[in-house]
C-alpha positions as CSV (number, residue, x, y, z in Angstrom):
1,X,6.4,-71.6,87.2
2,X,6.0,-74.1,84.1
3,X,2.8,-73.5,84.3
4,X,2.8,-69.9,83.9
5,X,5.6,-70.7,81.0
6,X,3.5,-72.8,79.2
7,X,0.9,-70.3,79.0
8,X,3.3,-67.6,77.7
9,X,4.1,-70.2,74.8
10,X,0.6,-70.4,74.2
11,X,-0.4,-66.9,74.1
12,X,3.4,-66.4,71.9
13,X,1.6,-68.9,69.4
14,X,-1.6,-67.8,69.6
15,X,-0.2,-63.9,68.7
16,X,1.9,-65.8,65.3
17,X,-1.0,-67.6,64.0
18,X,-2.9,-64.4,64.3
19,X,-0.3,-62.4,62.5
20,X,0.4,-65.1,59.9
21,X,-3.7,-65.1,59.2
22,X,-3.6,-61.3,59.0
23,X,-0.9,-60.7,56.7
24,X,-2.0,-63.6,54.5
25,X,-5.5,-62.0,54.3
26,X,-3.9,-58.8,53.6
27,X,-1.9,-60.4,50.7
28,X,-4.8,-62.0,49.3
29,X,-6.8,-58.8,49.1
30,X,-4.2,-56.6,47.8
31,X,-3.6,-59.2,45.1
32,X,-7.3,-59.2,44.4
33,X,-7.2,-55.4,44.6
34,X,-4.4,-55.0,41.9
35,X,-5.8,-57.6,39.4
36,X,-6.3,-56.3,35.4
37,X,-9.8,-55.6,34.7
38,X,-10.8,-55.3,31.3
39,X,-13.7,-54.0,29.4
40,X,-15.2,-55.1,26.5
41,X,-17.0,-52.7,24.2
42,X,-18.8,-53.7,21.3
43,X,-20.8,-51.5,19.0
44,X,-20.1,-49.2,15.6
45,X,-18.9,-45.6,15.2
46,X,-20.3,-44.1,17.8
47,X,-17.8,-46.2,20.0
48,X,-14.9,-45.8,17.9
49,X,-15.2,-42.7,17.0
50,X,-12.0,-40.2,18.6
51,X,-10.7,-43.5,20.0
52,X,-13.1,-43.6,22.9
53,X,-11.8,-46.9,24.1
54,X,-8.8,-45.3,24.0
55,X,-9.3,-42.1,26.1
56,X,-11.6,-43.8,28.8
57,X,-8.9,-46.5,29.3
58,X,-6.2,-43.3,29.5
59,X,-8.7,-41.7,32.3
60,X,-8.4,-44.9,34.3
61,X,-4.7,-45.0,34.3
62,X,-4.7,-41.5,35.0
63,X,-6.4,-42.2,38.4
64,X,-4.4,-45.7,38.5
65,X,-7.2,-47.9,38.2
66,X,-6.2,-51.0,37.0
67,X,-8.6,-51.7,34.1
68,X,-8.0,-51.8,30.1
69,X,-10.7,-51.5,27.2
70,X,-10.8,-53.8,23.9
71,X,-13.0,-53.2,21.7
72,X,-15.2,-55.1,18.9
73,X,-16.6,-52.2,16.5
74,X,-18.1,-52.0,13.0
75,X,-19.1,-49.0,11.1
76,X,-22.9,-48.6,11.0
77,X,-23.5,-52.0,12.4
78,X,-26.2,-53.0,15.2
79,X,-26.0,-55.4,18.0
80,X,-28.0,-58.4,16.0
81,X,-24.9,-58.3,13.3
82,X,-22.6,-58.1,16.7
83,X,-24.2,-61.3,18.1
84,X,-24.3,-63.4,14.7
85,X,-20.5,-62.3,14.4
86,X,-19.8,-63.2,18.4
87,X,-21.3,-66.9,17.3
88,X,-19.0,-67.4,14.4
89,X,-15.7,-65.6,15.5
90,X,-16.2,-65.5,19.3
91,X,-15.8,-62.5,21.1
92,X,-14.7,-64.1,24.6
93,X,-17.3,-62.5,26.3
94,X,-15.8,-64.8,29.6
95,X,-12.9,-62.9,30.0
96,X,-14.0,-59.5,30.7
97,X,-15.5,-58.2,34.0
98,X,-17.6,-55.2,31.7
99,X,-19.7,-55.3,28.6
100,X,-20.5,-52.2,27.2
101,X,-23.3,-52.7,24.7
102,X,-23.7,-50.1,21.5
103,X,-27.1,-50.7,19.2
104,X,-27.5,-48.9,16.1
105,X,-28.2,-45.5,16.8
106,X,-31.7,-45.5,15.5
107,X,-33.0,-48.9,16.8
108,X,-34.4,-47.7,19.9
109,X,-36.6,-45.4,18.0
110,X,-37.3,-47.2,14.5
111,X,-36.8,-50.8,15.6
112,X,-37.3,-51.5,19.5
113,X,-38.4,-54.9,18.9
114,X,-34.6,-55.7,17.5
115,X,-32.9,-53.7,20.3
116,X,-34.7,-55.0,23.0
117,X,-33.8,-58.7,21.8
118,X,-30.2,-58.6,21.3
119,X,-29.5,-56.7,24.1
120,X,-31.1,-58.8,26.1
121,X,-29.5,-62.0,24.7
122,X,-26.1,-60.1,25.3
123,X,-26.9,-59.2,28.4
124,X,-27.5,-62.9,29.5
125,X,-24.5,-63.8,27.7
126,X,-22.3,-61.2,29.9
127,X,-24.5,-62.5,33.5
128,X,-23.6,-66.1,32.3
129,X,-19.8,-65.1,32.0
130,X,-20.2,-63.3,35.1
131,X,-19.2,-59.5,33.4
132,X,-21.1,-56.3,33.9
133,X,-23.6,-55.2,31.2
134,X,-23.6,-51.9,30.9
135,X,-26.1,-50.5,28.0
136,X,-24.2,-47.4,25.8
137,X,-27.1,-44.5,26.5
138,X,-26.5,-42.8,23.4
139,X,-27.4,-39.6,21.7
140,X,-30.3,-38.1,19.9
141,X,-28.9,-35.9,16.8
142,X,-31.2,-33.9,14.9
143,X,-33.0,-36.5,12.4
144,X,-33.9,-38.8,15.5
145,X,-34.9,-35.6,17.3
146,X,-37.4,-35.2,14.7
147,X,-38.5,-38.4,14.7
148,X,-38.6,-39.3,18.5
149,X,-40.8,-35.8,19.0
150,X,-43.5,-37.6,17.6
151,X,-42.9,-40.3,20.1
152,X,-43.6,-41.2,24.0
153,X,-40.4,-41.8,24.6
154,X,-37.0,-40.6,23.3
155,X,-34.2,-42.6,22.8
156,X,-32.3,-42.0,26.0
157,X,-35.4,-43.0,27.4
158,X,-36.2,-46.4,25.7
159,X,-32.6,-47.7,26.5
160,X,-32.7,-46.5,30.0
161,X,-35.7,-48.7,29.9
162,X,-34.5,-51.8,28.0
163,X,-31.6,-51.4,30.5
164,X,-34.4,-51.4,33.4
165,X,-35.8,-54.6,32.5
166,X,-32.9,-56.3,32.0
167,X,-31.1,-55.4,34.8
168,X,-28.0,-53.9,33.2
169,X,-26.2,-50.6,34.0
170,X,-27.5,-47.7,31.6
171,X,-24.3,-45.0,30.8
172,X,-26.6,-42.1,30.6
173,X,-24.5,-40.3,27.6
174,X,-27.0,-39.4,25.5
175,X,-28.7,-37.4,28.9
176,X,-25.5,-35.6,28.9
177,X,-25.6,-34.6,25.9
178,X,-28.7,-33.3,26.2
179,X,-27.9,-30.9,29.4
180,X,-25.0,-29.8,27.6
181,X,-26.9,-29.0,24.1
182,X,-29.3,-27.0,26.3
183,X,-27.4,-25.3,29.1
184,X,-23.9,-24.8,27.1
185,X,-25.4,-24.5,23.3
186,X,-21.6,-23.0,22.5
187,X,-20.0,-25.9,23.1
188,X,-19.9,-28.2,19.8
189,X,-21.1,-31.7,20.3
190,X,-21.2,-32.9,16.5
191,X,-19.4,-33.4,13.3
192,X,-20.2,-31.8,10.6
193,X,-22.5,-34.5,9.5
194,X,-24.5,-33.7,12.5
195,X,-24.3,-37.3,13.8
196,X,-21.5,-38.2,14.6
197,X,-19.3,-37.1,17.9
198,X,-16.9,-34.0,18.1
199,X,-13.6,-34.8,20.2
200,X,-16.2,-32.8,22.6
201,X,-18.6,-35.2,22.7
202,X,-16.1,-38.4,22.8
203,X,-14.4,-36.1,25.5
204,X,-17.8,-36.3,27.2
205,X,-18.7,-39.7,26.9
206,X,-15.5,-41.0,28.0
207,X,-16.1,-38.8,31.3
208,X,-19.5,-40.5,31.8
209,X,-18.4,-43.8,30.9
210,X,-15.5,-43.2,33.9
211,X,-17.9,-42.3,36.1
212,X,-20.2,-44.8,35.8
213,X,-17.7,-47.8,35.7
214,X,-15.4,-46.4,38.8
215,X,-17.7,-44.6,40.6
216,X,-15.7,-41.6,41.0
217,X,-15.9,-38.1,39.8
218,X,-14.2,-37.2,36.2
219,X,-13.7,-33.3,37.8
220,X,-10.0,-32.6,37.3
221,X,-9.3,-35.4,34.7
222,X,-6.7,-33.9,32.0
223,X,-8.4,-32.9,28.6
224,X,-6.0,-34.6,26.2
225,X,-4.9,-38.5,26.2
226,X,-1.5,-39.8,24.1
227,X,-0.4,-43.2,23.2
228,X,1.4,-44.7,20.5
229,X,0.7,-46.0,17.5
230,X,1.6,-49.6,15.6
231,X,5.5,-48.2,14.6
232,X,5.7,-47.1,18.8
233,X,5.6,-43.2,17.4
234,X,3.4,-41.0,19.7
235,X,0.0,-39.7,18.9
236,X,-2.9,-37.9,20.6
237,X,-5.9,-40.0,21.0
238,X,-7.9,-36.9,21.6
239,X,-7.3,-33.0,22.7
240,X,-10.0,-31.2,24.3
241,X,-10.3,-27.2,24.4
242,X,-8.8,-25.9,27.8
243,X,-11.5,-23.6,28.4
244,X,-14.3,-26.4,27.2
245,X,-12.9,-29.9,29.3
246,X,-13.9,-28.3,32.8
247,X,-17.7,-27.5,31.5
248,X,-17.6,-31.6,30.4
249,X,-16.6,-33.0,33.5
250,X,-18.7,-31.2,35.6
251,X,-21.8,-32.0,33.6
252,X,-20.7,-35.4,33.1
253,X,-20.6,-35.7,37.1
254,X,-23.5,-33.8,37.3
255,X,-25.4,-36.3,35.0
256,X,-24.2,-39.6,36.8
257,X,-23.6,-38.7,40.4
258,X,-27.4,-39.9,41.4
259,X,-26.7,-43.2,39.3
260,X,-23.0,-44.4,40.4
């Protein structure tokens, strides 16, 4: 009879230890699950303009991911101004899990040799710091269009390259907006400057960037993002067309459901 008691206590502490393991394991991951991640993107206009940090970090609250954007932008600047500014002001690169990388627009066409460095020294920088590289695929507007048609490769191509080689993530925007320009050319991707993005084309870019960083599909995302500004007063980061923000998300999903 003691026997068959003592063995009851057993299996009684066996079942505890069990269930305290399990629900400390469970802790640990949910913790682990509901930690802040934050991205980093640094670049020029074509990341700030239509508050694109802004919107994309909307979209993942949206679908409750828990991740935030910060961002480190200059007008017109490329990535070699970013890095000599990251060495005397110090980005902290170390405390983000993503870094979005932006070169001058025309770099990857007119000066590859440039491009190719810095993002690759930023790209080391991020692996050392243990964050994501991810390389800002962007677009080719009609100047670079003229020049890159002279050219092997185009500009979505040279990055997706560069991004090859270094073993970072390419955000195939630029692709996108070349389906769009092609299979939708009533849909307005440009300012009037023919350069820069439309709150279309921010609209699009944020969708690809959400897709490429969560892995999910931007179909059914809402078109227009609010937040507030410095006094707390509410403002519109960006309102997309009704009848134009379900075309972008499904060519947005279309573009990066291969790559995700």
């Amino acid at each position: 009879m003691e026997l068959i008691f003592r063995s009851y206590i057993a299996l009684f502490l066996v079942l505890v230890s069990s269930s305290v393991y399990s629900s400390t394991n469970n802790q640990a991951l949910s913790s682990d699950s509901i930690k802040t991640k934050k991205v980093l993107m640094i670049g020029n206009s074509f990341t700030f303009y239509w508050n694109l940090p802004q919107v994309i970090e909307c979209m993942f609250q949206e679908r409750n991911e828990n991740i935030t954007v910060d961002q480190r932008t200059i007008g017109g600047s490329n990535l070699a101004k970013h890095w000599m500014l990251n060495k005397k002001e110090d980005y902290s690169i170390e405390k983000y899990e993503y870094l979005v990388l932006n070169d001058h627009s025309t770099n990857p066409l007119t000066n590859v040799d440039a491009c190719g460095k810095y993002i690759r020294k930023f790209v080391k920088l991020a692996k050392e710091n243990n964050s994501i590289p991810l390389i800002y695929g962007t677009w080719e507007y009609p100047y670079l269009k003229d020049i890159s048609k002279n050219k092997k490769s185009n500009t979505m191509e040279i990055l997706d390259s560069i991004s090859r080689l270094n073993q970072a993530i390419y955000v195939p925007v630029g692709n996108a907006f070349k389906y769009l320009e092609e299979s939708y050319p009533e849909i307005n991707l440009y300012m009037d400057d023919n350069k820069h993005p439309s709150p279309n084309a921010t609209y699009l870019a944020a969708c690809v960037f959400y897709a490429m960083i969560t892995g999910e599909n931007p179909i059914g995302l809402p078109r227009r993002f609010e937040g507030e500004n410095i006094d707390g007063k509410k403002i519109f980061y960006i309102i997309t067309e009704k009848n134009i923000a379900p075309t972008i998300q499904k060519v947005a999903n279309l573009i990066t459901e291969d790559l995700r």
